[in-house]
N, C-alpha and C positions, 0 to 999 in steps of 0.2 A: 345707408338705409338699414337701420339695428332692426324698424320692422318687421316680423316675419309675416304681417297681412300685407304690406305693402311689397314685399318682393315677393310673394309670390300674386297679387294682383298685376304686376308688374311681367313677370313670369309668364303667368296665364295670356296676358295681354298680348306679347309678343309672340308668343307662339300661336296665336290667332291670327294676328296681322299678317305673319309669314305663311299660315296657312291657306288665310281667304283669298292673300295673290296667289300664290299656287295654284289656287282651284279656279279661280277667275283666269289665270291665264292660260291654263290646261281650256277652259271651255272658250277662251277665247281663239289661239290656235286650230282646234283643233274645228273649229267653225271655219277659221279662214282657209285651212286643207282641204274642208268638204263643200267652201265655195267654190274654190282652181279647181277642183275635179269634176262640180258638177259644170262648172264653165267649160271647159278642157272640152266634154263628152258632148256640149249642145254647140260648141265649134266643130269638133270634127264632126257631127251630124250634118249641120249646114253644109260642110263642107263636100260632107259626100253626096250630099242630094244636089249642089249643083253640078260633082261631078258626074252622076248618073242622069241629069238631065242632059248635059253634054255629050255626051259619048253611047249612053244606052239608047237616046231619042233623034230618030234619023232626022225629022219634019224640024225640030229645032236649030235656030242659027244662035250668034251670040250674041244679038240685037234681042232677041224677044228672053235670051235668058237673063242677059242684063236689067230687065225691063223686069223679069221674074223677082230679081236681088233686091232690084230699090225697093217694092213692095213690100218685101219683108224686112225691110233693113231695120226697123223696130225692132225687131225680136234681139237684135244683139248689135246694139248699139256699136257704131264706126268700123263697122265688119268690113272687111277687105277678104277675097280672094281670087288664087293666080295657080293657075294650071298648066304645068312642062308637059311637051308628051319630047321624050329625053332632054333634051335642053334648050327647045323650043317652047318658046310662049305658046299655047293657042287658045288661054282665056284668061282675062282679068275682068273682076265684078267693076271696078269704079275707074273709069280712062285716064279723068282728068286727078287722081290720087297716085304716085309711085310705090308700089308696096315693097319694102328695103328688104332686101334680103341678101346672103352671100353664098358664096359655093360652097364653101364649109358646109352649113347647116342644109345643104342641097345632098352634100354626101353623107351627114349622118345619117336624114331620111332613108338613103337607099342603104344603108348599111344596116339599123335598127327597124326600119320599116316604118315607127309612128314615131315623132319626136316634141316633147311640148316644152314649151319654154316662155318666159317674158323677157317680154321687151320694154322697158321703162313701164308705164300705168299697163299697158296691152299684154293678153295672153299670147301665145303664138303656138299654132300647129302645123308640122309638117307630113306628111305621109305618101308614102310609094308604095307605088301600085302597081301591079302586071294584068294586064288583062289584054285578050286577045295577041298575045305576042309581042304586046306593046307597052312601052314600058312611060308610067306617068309618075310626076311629082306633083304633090298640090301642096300650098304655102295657104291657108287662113291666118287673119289674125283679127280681133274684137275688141272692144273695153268694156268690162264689165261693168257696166255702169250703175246696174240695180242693186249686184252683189256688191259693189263697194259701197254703196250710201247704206247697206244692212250693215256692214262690220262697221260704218264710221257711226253707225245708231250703236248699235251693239257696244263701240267701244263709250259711248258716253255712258249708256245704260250701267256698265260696266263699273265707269270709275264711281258714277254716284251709288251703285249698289257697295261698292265697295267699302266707301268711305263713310255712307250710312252705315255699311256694316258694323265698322271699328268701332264708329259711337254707340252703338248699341251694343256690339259685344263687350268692349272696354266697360260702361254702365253693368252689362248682366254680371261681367266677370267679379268685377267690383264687389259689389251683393253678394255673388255668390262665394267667396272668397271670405266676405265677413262671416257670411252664415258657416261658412265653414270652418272657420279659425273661434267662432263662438264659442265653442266647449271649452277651448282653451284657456278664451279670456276668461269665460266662468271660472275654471279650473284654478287660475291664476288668479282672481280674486279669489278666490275659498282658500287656496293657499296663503294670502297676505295675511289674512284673518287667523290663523294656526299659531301659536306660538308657547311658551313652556307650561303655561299656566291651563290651556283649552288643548292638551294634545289627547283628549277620547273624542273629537271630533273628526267626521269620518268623509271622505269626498265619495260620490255620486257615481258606481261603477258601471251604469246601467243608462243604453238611450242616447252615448254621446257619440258614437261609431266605436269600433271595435277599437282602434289605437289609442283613442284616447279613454275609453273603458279600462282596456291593459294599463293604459298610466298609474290611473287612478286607483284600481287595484293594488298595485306594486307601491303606489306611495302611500296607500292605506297598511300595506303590512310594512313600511318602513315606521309609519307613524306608530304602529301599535310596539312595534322592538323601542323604539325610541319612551314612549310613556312607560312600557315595561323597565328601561334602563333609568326614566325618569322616577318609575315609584320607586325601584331599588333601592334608587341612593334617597330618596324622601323619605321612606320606609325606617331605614338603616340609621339618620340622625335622627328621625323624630323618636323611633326606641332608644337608640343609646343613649340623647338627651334625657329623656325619662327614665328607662327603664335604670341603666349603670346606676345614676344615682342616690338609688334607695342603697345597695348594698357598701357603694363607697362610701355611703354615710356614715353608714351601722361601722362599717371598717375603724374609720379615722376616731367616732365617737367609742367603742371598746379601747384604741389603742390609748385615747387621750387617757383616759377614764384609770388604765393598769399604768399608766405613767405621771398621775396627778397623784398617786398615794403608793404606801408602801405594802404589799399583797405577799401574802405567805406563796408556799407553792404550789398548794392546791388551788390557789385564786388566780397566780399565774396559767396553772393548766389548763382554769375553766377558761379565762380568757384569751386562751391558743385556740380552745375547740372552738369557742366562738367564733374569733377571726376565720378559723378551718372551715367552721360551716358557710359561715359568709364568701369563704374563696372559692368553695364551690358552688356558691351558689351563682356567682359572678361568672363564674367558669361556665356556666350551663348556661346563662344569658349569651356571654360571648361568642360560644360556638353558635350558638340559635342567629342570631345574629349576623355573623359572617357568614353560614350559610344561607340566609334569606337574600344578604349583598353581595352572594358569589353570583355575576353577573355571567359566565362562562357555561358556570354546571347550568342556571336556567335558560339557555340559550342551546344547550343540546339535546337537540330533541331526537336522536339516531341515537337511542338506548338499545345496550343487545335484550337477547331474551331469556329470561329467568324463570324457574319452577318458582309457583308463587306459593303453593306449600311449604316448602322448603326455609322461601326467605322469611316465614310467618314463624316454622318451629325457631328460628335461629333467634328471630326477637325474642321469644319465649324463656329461650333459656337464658337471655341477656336478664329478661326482665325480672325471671325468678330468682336470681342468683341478689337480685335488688332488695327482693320480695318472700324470703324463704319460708316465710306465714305464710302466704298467700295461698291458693289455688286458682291456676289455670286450666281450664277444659278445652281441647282445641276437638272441633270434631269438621270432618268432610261428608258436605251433600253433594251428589253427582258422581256419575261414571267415571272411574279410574282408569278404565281401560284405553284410554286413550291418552296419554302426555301431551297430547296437543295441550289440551284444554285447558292443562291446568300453565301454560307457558305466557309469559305476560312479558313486551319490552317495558323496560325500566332501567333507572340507575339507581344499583341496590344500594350507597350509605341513603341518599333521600328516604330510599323505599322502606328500609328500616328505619331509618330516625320515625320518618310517621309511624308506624306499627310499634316501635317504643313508646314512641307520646300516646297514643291510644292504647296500647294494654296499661302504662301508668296510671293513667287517667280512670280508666274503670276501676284499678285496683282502688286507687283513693279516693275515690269518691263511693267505692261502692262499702256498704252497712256489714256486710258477713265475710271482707277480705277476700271476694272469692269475682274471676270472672271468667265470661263464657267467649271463645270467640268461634264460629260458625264461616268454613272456607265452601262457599258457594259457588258451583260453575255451570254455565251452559255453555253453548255455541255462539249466544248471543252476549252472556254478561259473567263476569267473575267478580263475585263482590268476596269479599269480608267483612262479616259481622263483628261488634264489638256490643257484648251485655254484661252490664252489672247492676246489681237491685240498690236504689238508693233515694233520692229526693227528687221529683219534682221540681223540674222551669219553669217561669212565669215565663206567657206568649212572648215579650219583650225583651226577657234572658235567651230564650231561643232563637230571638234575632240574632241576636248580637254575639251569641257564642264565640264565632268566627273570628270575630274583632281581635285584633292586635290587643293586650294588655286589660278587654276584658276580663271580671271576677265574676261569677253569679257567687248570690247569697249562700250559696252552701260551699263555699270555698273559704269563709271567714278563717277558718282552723288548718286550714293545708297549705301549705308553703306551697310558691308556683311565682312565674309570671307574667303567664297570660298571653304567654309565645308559642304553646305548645298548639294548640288547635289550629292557629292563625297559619303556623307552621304547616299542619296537616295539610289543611286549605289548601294551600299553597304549594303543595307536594303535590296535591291529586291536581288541580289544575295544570300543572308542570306535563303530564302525563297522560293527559287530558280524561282523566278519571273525576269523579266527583267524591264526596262527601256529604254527608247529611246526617240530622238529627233526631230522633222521636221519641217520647214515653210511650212505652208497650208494655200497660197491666202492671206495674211495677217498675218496671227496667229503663235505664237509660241505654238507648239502640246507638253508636256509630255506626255506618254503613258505607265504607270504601270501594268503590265501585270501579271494575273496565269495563268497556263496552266493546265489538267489535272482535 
């Protein structure tokens, strides 16, 4: 039974079945207890009412009490009783019946006083008495003849309730069993359906009971590491497929090119810096690259925390030393008096590498060499600003900035490729920080942003 609706309808099943006897036989016992006792209590009644008509009633003999019992003998069917006064008969209800009894059960009477018992189908009561100095035994005994046809009702009543039962419980359980394994099997088809090509598809954490909400959950954040690990490595061949070879090209096409003819050595030099420029250009691909498919560093998301002033001057000076025309303006808005604010978790190479690409980027794209960056903090957000005065996006370049290996038009003349923003992207989201873009009166805006 692989199953798991079928064993636990199964499951459920039997633990009902074992239940409904239990309860059917608790109420069936405990019926037949409270029929012997109240039998027990309307024997020894009878019982003492003939004896106090014997013994408290002068004017009665044992002809007219005899005559009293047959009367009633209704009331408790094949009643018998027989009265010792010490070990002396001196009443029996029925002459021509013998009522069996022993000495034993003559001396348990006088020893306990009341004593009740059966006798094959018959109750039996015995009880001793002292009254006036004198000492009595009296033996009843009955069939209960009404009480038993109620327990032999009661027990059919019983099995057919019973057995009705099972078929309707076994039926509800069934149902109810499916309805409950339902999210699963949902779950389970949604799952079939998943596979490398659809992994942004996301299961239903909501509405199916709490355990299998948890599932779904927990398989929704394994699904998202898995497409994260999936665009990595997509990511990773689909640039180096493209990206590498532009520059291997240029490589092999200089090399061919100083080795199809004979080059003075100033022709060899140029064509070293060539190659040189092309090996670092490659080299800048490469690291971009392996860090976008370090599948490790993007999976750590427990970064310590860093002054985020600090790690901005340090780009700065990376970038000027690049850039020694340049001018960078770094200014802070916001209360200093506090170091909380300016403290940001992160993993400072990413955190730099973005804040290199972005003061780069302003530098070269911007018209007068010169860029601004603006270290903004509240309590709610720490951005950094990134301005330089230059050209105008078309709405459709400002899509697409983001994009892996896009160029907008005013990139025709700057070497690049097309990694650096995509990069950034990809850093702030790491971090759960944003990025974003705008023309303001002049200026092209980055805006790196924490929240929180």
């Amino acid at each position: 039974m692989k199953s798991l609706r079928v064993r636990f309808a199964i499951g459920f099943s039997l633990l009902f079945t074992v239940f409904l006897a239990i309860a059917l036989m608790i109420v069936y016992f405990s019926f037949a207890d409270f029929r012997k006792d109240e039998f027990y209590r309307r024997l020894k009644d009878r019982a003492l009412t003939t004896f106090r008509f014997l013994i408290e009633v002068e004017q009665i003999d044992n002809d007219i009490l005899k005559a009293i019992d047959r009367n009633t003998l209704n009331s408790l069917y094949n009643e018998k009783v027989i009265i010792f006064e010490d070990s002396l008969v001196i009443y029996t209800s029925i002459d021509d019946i013998k009522l069996q009894y022993d000495a034993e059960l003559l001396a348990q009477a006088k020893q306990h006083g009341e004593i009740f018992t059966t006798k094959g189908v018959d109750e039996f009561v015995a009880m001793y008495i002292v009254q006036n100095n004198k000492k009595y035994t009296i033996l009843a005994e009955a069939f209960d003849k009404y009480g038993r046809r109620k327990m032999t009702f009661l027990k059919w009543v019983m099995f057919i309730v019973y057995f009705s039962g099972l078929i309707i419980g076994w039926t509800a359980t069934y149902f109810f069993v499916k309805q409950l394994i339902s999210p699963l099997e949902s779950l389970k088809s949604n799952l079939q359906n998943i596979n490398s090509a659809n992994l942004g598809i996301r299961l239903q954490e909501q509405g199916q009971g709490e355990e299998v909400n948890s599932l779904a959950a927990n398989f929704n954040q394994m699904l998202e590491r898995l497409q994260q690990s999936f665009s990595i490595q997509k990511d990773f061949v689909h640039y180096a497929s493209h990206e590498l070879r532009t520059p291997l090209t240029a490589m092999i096409g200089i090399t061919e090119n100083a080795l199809g003819q004979y080059l003075q050595p100033k022709q060899y030099r140029q064509a070293l810096e060539q190659l040189y420029s092309q090996q670092q250009n490659l080299t800048g691909i490469t690291n971009s690259l392996l860090l976008l498919s370090d599948y490790k560093i993007l999976t750590e998301r427990d970064y310590p925390s860093l002054r985020l002033d600090e790690l901005l001057f340090r780009s700065v000076e990376i970038i000027q030393a690049l850039y020694p025309d340049a001018l960078i303006e770094v200014n802070l808005e916001g209360s200093t008096a506090s170091e909380e604010l300016l403290m940001v978790n992160a993993n400072e190479p990413l955190l730099s590498m973005a804040f290199n690409n972005l003061l780069k980027n302003a530098l070269q794209y911007s018209v007068d060499k010169r860029a601004m960056v603006v270290v903004r903090f509240t309590e709610n957000e720490k951005a950094v600003i990134f301005r330089n005065a230059g050209e105008p996006l078309s709405p459709e370049e400002v899509r697409l900035i983001f994009t892996p290996f896009f160029r907008a038009s005013n990139a025709s003349m700057i070497k690049g490729s097309g990694l650096g923003l995509p990069l950034v992207k990809q850093i702030a989201e790491l971090h759960k920080a944003t990025i974003s873009y705008e023309w303001d009166n002049g200026y092209s805006v980055f805006r790196f942003s924490f929240f929180g």
